[in-house]
N, C-alpha and C positions, 0 to 999 in steps of 0.2 A: 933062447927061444925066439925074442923078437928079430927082426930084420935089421942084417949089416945095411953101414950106408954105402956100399958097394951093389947089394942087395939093389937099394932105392937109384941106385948109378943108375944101372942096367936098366931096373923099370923104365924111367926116365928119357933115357936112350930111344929104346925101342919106342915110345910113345912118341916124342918130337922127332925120329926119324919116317913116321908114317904121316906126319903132319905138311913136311917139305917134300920140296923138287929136285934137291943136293942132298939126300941122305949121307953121303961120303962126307960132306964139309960140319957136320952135327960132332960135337964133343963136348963132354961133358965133365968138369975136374971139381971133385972133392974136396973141401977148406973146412979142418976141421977148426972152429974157432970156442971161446970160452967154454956156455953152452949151449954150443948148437955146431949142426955139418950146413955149409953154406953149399951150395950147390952154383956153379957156375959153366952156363949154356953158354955156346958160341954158335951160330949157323951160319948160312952164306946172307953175305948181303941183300940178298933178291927174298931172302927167304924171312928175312924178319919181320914182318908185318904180317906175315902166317905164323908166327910162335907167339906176336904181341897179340893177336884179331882184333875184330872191331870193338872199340872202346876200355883194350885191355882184357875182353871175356876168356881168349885163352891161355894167357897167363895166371889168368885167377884161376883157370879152370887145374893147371900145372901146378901151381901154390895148394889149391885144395888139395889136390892128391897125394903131396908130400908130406902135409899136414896130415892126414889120413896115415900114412906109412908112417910116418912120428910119433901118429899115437900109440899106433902096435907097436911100435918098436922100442915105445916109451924114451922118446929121444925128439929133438929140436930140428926141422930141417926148414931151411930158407930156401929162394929161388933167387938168383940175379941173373939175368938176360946180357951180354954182352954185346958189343955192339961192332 
């Protein structure tokens, strides 16, 4: 019933690919660890300071949401922002 993390991939995707300027350079790879799916973003160089925004708000804004899809899905999800 709840959401795969394949499910939260694809959310995820499509959200930080509306966010950039390189939609093509946006990928996102699944880590599943103890308990939790780690989530790890890669975007283009130019583009990282629009996925971190000012004072870190839209990564928290990205963390909320996973968190949010964790609870439905009654599952652990992290964000790491690569660089």
């Amino acid at each position: 019933m709840g959401e795969q993390p394949g499910d939260v991939k694809t959310l995820l995707e499509h959200v930080t690919k509306a966010l950039v300027d390189v939609p093509d350079q946006v990928s996102v790879e699944a880590i599943d660890e103890d308990c939790e799916t780690v989530f790890e973003l890669t975007v283009a160089e130019s583009d990282l300071g629009k996925v971190i925004g000012k004072s870190g708000r839209t990564a928290r804004a990205l963390r909320t949401l996973l968190s949010a899809a964790g609870v439905k899905a009654g599952k652990r999800f992290a964000l790491e922002i690569l660089e």
